[in-house]
N, C-alpha and C positions, 0 to 999 in steps of 0.2 A: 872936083870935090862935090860940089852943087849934083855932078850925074850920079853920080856915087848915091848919094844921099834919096836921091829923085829913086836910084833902083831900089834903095830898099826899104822905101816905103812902101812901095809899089809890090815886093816880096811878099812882107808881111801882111799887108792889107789882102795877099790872094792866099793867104795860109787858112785852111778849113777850119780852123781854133782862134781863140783867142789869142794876142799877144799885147804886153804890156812892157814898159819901162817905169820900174819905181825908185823913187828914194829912201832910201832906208833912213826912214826921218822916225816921227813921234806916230804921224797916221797911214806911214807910207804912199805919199804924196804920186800922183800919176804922172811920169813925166811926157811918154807918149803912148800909143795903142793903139791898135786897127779895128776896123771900123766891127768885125766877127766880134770884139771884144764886148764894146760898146753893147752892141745889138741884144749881145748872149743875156744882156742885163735888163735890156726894152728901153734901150736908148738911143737916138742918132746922135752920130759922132758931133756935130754940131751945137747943138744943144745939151750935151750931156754936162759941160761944166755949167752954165747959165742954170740949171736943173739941183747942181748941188753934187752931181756926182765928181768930185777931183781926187779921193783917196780912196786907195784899198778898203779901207777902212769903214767907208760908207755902203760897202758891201758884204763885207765878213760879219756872221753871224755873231748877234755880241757874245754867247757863250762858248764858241770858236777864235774869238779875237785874242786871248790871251795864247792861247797855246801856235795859233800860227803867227803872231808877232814874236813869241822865244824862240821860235825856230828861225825865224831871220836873222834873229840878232844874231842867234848860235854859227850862223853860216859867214856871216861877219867876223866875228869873233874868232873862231876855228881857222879860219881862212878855209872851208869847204870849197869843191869844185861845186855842186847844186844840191840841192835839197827837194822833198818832193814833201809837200803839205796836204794832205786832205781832212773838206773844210766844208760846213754850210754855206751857201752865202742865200743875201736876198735879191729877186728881181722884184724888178719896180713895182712890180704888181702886189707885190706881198706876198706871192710863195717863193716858197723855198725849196734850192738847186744845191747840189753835190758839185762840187771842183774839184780837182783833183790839180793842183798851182806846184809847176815844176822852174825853180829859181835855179839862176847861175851867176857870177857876180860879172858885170858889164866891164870889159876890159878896158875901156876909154874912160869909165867913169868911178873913182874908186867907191861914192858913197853912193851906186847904183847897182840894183837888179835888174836883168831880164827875164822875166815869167812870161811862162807858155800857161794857159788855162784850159783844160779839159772838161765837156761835162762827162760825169759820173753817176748821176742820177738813176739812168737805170740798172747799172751794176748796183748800187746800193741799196734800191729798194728790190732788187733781187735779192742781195744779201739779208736783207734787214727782212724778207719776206719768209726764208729759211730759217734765221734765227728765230721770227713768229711760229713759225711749226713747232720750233724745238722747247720753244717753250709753253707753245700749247700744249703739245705731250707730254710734259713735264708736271703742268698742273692739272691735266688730266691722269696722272699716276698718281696724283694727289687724291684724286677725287673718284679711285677704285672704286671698286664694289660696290658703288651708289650709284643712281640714276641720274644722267645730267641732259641738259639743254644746250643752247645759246641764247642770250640777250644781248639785243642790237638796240643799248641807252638811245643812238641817236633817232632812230625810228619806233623805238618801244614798241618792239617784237621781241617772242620767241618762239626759233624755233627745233622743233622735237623731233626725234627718234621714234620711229614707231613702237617704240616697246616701251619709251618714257610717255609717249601719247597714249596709248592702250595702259600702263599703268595709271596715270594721271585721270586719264578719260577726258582729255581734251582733243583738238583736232592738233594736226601737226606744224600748223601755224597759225598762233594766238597774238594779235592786235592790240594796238594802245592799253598797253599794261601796264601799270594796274588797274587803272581802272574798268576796263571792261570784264574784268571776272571779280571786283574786292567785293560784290555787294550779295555774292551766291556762292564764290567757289572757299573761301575760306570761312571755319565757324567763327560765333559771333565775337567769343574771346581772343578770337589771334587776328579778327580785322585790323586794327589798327599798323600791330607788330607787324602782316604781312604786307601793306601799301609803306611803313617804313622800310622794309628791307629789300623794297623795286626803288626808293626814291636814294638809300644810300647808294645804286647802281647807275641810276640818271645823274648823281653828282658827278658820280667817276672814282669813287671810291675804290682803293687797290681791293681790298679783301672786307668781308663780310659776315655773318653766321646771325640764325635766329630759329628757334623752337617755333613750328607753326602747327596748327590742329586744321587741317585742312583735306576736302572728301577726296577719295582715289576711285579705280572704274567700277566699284562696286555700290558707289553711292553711300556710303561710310565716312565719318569724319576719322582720323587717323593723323599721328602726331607723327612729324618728319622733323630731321634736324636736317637745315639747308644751309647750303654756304655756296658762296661765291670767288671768284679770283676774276680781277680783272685784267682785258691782254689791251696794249697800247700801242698805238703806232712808234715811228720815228721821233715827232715831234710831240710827245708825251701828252698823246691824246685819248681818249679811249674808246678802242675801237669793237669790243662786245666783251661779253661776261659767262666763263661759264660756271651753269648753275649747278648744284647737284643735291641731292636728298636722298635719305635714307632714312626706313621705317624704323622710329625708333618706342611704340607704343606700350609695349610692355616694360620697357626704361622707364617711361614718362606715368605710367601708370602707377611704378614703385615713389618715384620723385612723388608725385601728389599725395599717396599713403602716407609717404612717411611728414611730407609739409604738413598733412591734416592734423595728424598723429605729434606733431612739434608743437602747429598752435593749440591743440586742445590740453597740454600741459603746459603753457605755459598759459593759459589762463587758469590749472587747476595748483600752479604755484606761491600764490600769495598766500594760502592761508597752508601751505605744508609746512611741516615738521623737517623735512628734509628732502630732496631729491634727486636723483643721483642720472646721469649718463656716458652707459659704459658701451668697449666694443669688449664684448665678451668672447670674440676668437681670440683679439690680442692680446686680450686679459689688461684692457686700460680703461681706467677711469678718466672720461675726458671731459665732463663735466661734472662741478658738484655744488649743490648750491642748501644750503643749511640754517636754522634761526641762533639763534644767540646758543641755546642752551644743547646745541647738539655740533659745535664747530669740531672739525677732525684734526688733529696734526699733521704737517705736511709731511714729513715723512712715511704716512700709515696710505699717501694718496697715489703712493709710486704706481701702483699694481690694484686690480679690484679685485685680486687673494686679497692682498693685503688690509686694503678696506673691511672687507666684508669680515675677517678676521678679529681687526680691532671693534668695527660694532659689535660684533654676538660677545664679546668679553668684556665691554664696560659698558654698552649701553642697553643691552636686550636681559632679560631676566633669567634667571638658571632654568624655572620649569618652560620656557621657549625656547630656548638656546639650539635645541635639536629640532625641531619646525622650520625654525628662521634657515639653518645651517641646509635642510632639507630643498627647501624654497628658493634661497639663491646660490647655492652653489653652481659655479661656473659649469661644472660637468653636467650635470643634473639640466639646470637651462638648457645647455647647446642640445641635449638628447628629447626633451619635451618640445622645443624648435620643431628640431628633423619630425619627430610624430606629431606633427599641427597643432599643438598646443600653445598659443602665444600669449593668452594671458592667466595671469594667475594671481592669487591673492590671499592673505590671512589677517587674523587679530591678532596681535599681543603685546604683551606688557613693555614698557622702556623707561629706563632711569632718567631724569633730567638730572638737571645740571644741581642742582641741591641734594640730590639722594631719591627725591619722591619717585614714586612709579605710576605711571599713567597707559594708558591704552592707545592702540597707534591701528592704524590700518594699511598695512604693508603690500601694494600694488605692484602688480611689474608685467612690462608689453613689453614683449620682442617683436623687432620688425628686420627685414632684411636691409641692410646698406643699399640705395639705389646705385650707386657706383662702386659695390665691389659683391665679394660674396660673402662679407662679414655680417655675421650678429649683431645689433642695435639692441642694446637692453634699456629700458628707462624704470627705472624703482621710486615711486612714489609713497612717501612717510605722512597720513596723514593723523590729526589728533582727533582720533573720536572718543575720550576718556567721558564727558559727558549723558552721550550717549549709551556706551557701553553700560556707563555704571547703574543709570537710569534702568537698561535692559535685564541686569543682573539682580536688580531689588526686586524687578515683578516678577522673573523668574522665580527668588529665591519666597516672594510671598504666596507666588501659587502651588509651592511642597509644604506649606505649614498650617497649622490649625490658626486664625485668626485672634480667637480668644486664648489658646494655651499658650501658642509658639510652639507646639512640639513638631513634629512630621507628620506628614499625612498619612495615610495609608499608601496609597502611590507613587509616595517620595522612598515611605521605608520598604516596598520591594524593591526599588531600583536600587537603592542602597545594598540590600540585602544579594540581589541579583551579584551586582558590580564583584561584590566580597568573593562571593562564590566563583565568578568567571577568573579573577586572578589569583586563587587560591591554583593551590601545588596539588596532584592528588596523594589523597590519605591525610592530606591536612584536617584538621578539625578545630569547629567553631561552638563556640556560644553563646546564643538571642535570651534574654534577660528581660521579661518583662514585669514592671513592679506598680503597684497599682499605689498610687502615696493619694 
């Protein structure tokens, strides 16, 4: 029995893999192993339990440890003839190896295994090298029709494509990045932005995007939208970043119009009468903002027909009504749009909220939607009744005699003109002049 035993240690110890005997305990306890096994892990047979090594378990990856202890127990459990586990583990050193652990249950012993251990390593990081392709292509389909690089976080490089380096005007491989281009190659407002969005790539951050104003080979500043997708090893690390951008300057140029064109009304809204923001394709009223004496009902806000409806019928004045209706009608807008006309403006009269009538100065920009092809209308209500009426006394005191109050001379041809231009022909008039 003793020879018995003598050969087959002796077997295993010459088997070019590892072999092991374990307990199917709580850590799967090592009952014996040859010395391939040991080694495979940077250990001599000798020293491996004084070391700390006695269980499977001190070698199974811990995020591998769950799923290859079910599987034993299941082969237990099942009464399986063997199972085949593939598994991280660690050698001593602290990297990590692929196994590929083929159990069968020890016929001598019922609460034992015999595993055989394979490395697998290079099948897997062949495999795992594949899967990197395929998902590099993948976010490179992502990242179409825009120009891309790579960024190497761990060396803070990138590097370029001749046609992304000739677009860019860099060379085709750029150093300790960001910082050897933040202080020239991006303008002064997207520095910061542009050294943040190399440092969320040195964290290792999955995915990324940032608006940057930065110069291309013609020595031009020019506004890109960049984004990134980061690729990772096995062991969830990140192994480089591809970058990409596309010119998006005439976007960015509509974006700034219309931001300027937002804050400059909304600092000309404190003192209005009313203001309104519509998309005049959809025919929606999407903002409205009003003082006490001009609040709409919410029903009249469905639609900006609708709106514009109920103002000219209870708060605009009967002799405006056809100005007003001229000025903002939705069709009339979109057609002065197309022929370049975007801004435009009138006086007139408006009922407050008591009945009185006061004078208003009816404003209105169109600008194009930066993200779509819609009309942007913004209508500002402001009160110049003040002013107006001020304007209207000097008017009406430079057509009159000062001493009489009657009409000037100059007052009463234009008067007289007026009559005569809207007269019908074969109409007939009579001037009455009486000397009292």
């Amino acid at each position: 029995m003793r020879e018995n035993r003598e050969e087959y240690v002796i077997k295993i110890d010459n088997l070019p893999c590892g072999f092991c005997k374990i307990r199917n305990d709580d850590i799967l306890t090592i009952v014996s192993a040859n010395d391939f096994f040991y080694q495979s892990y940077g250990y001599a047979p000798q020293e491996a339990e004084s070391a700390g090594f006695t269980a499977i378990s001190d070698i199974i990856h811990p995020a591998d440890w769950p799923k290859a202890k079910e599987k034993i127990d299941r082969c237990k459990n099942e009464c399986l003839d063997y199972i085949d586990i593939e598994v991280k583990t660690l050698h001593r050193s602290g990297s990590v190896l692929w196994n590929l652990i083929k159990c069968t249950s020890d016929p001598e012993e019922d609460n034992c295994l015999n595993c055989i251990i394979l490395d697998i390593s290079k099948r897997m990081e062949a495999i795992e090298a594949l899967k990197m392709g395929e998902k590099e292509k993948v976010l490179l389909l992502g990242h179409a029709k825009r120009f891309a690089f790579r960024f190497y976080p761990i060396t803070r490089t990138a590097v370029l494509s001749e046609d992304t380096a000739l677009e860019l005007g860099l060379p085709v491989k750029v150093e300790n990045l960001p910082e050897s281009i933040a202080d020239t190659y991006p303008a002064k407002e997207s520095r910061e932005e542009f050294i943040t969005f190399y440092d969320r790539m040195l964290e290792g951050r999955p995915k990324g995007t940032a608006i940057l104003h930065f110069r291309n080979k013609t020595e031009d500043y020019t506004w890109y939208e960049c984004s990134f997708s980061m690729v990772y090893n096995r062991e969830g690390l990140p192994l480089h970043a591809i970058v990409s951008f596309e010119d998006i300057s005439e976007q960015r140029e509509k974006e700034i119009a219309y931001e300027k064109w937002s804050q400059f009304n909304q600092s000309q809204q404190e003192n209005a009468v009313a203001y309104y923001e519509c998309d005049i394709t959809k025919n929606i009223l999407e903002s409205v903002r009003t003082d006490f004496n001009n609040i709409l009902p919410e029903a009249v806000m469905e639609t900006y027909d609708k709106t514009l409806e109920y103002v000219v019928e209870n708060l605009i004045v009967p002799e405006d009504r056809q100005g007003y209706v001229e000025l903002f009608c939705r069709s009339e807008m979109i057609r002065q749009f197309h022929n370049g006309k975007r801004e435009m403006k009138m006086e007139c009269q408006r009922y407050a909220k008591d009945g009185t009538v006061y004078w208003v100065m009816a404003s209105l920009q169109m600008l194009p939607d930066p993200y779509s092809d819609h009309i942007k209308a913004f209508i500002l209500i402001t009160d110049i009744d003040k002013e107006k009426r001020k304007a209207l006394e000097l008017h009406e005191r430079s057509r009159r005699d000062p001493l009489t109050g009657v009409l000037n001379r100059r007052a009463i041809i234009d008067q007289v003109t007026e009559v005569l231009d809207k007269s019908q022909p074969n109409s007939r008039h009579i001037f009455i002049m009486v000397d009292i």
